[in-house]
VMD Tcl script that draws the C-alpha trace (Angstrom):
set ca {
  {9.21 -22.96 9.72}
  {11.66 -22.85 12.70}
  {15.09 -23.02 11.62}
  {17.81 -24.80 13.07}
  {20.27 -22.65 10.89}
  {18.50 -19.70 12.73}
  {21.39 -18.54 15.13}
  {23.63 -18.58 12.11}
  {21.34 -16.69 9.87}
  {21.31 -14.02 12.81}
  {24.45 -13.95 12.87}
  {25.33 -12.31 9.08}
  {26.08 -9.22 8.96}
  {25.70 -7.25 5.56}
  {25.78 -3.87 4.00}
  {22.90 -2.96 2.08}
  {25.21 -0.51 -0.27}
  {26.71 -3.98 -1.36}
  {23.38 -5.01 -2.94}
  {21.48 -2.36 -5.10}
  {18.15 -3.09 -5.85}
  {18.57 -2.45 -9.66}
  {20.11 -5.69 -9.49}
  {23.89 -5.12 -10.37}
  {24.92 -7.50 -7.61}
  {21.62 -8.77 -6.06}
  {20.50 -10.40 -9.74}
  {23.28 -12.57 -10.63}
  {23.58 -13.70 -6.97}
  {20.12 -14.76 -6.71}
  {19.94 -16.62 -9.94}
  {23.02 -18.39 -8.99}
  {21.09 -19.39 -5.64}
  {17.94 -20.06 -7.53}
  {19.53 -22.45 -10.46}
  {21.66 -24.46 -7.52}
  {18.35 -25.07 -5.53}
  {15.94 -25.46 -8.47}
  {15.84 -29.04 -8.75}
  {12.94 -32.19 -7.66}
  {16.09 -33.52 -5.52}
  {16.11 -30.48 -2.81}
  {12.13 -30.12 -1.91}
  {12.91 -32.59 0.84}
  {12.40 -31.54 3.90}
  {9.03 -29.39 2.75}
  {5.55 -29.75 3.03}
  {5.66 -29.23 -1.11}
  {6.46 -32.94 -1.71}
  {3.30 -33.55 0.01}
  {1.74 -32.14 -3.49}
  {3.85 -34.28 -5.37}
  {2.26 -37.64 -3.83}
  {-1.02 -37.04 -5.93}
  {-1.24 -36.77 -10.42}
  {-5.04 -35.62 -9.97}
  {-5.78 -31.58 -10.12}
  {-8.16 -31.91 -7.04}
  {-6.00 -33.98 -4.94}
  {-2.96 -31.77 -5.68}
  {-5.00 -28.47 -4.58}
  {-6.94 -30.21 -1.59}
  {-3.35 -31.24 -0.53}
  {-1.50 -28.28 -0.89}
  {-4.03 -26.21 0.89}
  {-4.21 -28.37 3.72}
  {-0.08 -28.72 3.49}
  {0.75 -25.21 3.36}
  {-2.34 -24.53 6.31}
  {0.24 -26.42 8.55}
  {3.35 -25.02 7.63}
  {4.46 -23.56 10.69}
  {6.53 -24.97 13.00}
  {9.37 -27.22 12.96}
  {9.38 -28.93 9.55}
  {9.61 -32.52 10.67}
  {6.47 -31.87 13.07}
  {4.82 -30.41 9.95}
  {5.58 -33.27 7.40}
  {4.39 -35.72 10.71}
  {0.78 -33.90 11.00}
  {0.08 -33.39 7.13}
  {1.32 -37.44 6.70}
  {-1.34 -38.03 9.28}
  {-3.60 -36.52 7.33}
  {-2.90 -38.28 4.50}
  {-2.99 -41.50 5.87}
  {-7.05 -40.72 6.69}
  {-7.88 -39.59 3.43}
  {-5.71 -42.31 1.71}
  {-5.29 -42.30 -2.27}
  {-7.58 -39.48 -3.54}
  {-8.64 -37.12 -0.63}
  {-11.19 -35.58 -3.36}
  {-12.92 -38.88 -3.79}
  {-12.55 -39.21 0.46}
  {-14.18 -35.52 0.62}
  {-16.84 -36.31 -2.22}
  {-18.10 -39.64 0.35}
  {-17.50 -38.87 3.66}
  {-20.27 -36.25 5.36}
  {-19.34 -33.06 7.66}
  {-19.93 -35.76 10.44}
  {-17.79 -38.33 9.51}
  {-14.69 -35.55 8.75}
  {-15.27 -34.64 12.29}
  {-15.05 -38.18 13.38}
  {-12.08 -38.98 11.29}
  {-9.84 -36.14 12.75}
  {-11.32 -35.75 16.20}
  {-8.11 -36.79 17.60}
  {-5.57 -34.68 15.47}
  {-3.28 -31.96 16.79}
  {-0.85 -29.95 15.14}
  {0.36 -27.44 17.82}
  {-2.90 -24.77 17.65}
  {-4.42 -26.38 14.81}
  {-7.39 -29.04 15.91}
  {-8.96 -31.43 14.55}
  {-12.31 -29.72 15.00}
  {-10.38 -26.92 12.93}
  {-9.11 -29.08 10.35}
  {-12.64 -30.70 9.86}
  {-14.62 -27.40 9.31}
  {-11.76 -26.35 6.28}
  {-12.19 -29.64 4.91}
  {-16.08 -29.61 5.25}
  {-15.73 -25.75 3.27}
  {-13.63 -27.36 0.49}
  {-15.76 -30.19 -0.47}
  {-18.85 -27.72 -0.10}
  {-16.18 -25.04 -2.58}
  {-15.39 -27.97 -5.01}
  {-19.04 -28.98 -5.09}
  {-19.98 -25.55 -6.27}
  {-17.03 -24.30 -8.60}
  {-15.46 -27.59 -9.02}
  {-11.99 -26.52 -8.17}
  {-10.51 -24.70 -6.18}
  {-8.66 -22.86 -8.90}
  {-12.10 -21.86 -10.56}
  {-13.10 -20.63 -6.81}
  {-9.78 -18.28 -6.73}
  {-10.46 -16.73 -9.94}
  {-14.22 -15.64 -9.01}
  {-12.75 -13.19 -6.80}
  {-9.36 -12.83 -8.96}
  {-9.10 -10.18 -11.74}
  {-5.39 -9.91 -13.56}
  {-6.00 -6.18 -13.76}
  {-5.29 -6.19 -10.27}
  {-1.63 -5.08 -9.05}
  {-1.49 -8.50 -7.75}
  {-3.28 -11.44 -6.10}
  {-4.26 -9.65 -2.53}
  {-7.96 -8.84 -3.41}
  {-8.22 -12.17 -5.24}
  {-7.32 -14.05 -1.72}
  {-9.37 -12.02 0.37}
  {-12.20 -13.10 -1.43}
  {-10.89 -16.29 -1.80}
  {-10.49 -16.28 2.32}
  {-14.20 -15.31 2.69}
  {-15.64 -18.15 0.55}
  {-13.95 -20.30 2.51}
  {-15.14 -18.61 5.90}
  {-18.89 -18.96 4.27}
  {-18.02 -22.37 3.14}
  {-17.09 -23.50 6.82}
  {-19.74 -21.42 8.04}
  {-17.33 -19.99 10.67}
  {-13.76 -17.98 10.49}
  {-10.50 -19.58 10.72}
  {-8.55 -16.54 11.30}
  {-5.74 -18.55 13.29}
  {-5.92 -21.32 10.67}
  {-6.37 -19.16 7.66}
  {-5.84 -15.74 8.46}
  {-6.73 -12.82 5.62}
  {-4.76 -10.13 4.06}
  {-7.73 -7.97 4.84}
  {-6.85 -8.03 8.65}
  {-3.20 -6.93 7.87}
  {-1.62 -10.73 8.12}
  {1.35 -11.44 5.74}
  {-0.66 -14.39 4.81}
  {2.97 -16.63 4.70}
  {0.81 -20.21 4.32}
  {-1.60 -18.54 1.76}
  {0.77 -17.15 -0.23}
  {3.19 -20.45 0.08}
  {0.34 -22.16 -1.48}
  {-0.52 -20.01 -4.22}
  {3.18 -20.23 -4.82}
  {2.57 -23.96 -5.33}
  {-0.15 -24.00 -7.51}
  {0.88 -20.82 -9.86}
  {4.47 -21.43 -10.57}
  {6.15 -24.13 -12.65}
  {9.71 -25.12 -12.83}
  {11.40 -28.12 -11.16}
  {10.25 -27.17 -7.93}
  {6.99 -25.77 -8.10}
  {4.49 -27.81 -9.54}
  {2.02 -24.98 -10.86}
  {-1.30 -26.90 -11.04}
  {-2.80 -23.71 -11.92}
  {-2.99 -22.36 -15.39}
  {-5.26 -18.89 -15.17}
  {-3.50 -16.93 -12.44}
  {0.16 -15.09 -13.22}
  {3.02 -16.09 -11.94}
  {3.77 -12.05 -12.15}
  {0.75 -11.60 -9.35}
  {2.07 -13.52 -6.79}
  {3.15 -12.20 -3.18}
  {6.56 -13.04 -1.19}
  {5.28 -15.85 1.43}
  {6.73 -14.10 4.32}
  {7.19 -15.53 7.66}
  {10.27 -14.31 10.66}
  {12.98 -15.91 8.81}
  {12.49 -14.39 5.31}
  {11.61 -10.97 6.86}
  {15.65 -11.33 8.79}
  {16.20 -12.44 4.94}
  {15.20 -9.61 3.51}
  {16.10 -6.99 5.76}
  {19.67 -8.11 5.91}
  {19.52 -7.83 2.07}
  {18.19 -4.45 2.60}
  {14.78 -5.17 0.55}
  {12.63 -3.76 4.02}
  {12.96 -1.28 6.48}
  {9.87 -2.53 8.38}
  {9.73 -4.58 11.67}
  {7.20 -6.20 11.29}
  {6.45 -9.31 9.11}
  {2.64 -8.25 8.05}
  {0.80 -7.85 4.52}
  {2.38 -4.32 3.62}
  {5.95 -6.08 4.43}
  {5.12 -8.84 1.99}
  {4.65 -6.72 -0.68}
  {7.38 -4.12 -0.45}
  {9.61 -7.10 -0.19}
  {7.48 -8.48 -3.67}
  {8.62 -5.16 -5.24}
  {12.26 -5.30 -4.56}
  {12.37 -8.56 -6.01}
  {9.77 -7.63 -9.07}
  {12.43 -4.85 -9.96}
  {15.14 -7.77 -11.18}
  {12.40 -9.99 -12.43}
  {8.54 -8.59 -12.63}
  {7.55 -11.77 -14.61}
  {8.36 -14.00 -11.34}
  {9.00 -11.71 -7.87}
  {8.64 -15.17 -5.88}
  {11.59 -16.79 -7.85}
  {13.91 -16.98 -5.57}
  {11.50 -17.29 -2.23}
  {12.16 -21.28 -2.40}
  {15.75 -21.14 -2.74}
  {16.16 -18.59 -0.15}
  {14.38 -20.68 2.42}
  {16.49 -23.35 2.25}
  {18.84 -21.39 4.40}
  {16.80 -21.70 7.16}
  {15.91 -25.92 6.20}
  {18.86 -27.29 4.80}
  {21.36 -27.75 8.02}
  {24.24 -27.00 5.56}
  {25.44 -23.15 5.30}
  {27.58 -23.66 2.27}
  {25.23 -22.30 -0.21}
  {24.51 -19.51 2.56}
  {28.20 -18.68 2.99}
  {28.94 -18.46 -0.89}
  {25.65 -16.29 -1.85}
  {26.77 -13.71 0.71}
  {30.64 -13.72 -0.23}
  {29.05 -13.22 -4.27}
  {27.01 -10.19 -2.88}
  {29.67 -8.70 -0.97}
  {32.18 -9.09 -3.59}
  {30.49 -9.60 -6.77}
  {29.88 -11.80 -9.24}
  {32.37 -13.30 -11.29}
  {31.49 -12.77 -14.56}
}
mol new
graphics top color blue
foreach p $ca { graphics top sphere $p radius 0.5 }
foreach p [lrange $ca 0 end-1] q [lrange $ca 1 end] { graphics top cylinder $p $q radius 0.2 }
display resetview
């Protein structure tokens, strides 16, 4: 999501020495980030508290999917398209999916636009998930067909997850839903398996089977400029291998949750206050008080 703390963000300068990766200084500072921003109050402005709109399973995962398949752009724009979605599908989009035929989805969104993202686009993912709920009956139970937690982490899980839902559409969505397979950093993927895997006060973690320890860094331009300034990644460019060197930095403070701290540290780039930004890089040049 564009930023309109962006030119500020640019503007930090920090040594890397200042912020070991065994997680002296970085640890403490990030928790500190992560407890101040880990609260119902501060989803707003995100396409998350889409999610929160909906108590049913389905809905939640039909919703997030489609929420987090938007996310990029500026984040009003995004909560204005996926609100427009809602509107059509009204108070249970799995009961609107379960009645309404691949013609009628057409129909219903012929005239949506979210910058690249049609609403012939948006119709073929929602014809593949009600064909995908039809046959596994979530969306969860879909993941884990491809998902094995002997796996280093979720990547071969959401390339097959990414093909089911190419079959399911009957056509790729690679600008829609691009996969880790063709090098992407898979940012909206990863975003929503963030949602549905992790639980605390922001997350909702609608998902039960897949752990929290598997996840990958949702990584778009503004948490790669994150993470580089932290000194997490030497690489320029924002793809798949990025995504999870950036993962491993943060698995080395906490390898039961390396996307902790993703939420909180995307607020600097949300949130039009700096603040929180100012006082998390004054704690990582100087330390933690203890």
């Amino acid at each position: 999501m564009k930023s309109s703390n962006r030119e500020s963000i640019k503007g930090l300068t920090f040594d890397a020495a200042h912020c070991p990766i065994d997680g002296s200084t970085l640890a403490p500072a990030l928790e500190r980030l992560y407890h101040h921003y880990n609260s119902f109050e501060h989803i707003h402005p995100d396409p998350l508290e889409c999610v929160y709109l909906y108590d049913s399973k389905t809905d939640r995962e039909i919703i997030g999917l489609i929420a987090s398949a938007l996310a990029y752009g500026r984040v009003r724009q995004i909560l204005g398209s996926v609100g427009s979605v809602l509107d059509i599908m009204g108070p249970s989009p799995s009961t609107f999916l379960q009645k309404h035929s691949p013609a009628d989805l057409r129909e219903a969104f012929v005239s949506f636009k979210h910058r690249f993202t049609t609403g012939e686009m948006l119709s073929s993912l929602l014809c593949g998930l009600s064909k995908l709920l039809d046959t596994y009956g979530s969306l969860e139970r879909c993941f884990l067909s491809g998902f094995s937690p002997k796996d280093r982490n979720v990547l071969p899980g959401l390339g097959a997850f990414v093909r089911k839902v190419e079959f399911a559409c009957g056509k790729g969505l690679p600008a829609f839903l691009p996969s880790p397979e063709g090098g992407s950093g898979c940012k909206r993927l990863n975003l929503f398996l963030r949602w549905m895997v992790r639980s605390d006060n922001v997350d909702p973690g609608t998902w039960q089977s897949v752990p929290a320890s598997h996840l990958i860094v949702p990584l778009d331009t503004h948490m790669h400029r994150i993470a580089a300034t932290l000194g997490l990644t030497c690489r320029k460019q924002p793809d798949i291998r990025c995504a999870m060197e950036i993962t491993d930095a943060f698995a080395a403070i906490r390898p039961d949750d390396p996307v902790r701290y993703d939420f909180a540290l995307t607020r600097f780039g949300i949130k039009p206050e700096t603040l929180q930004m100012r006082r998390f890089f004054s704690l990582l040049k100087n330390g933690v008080e203890k």
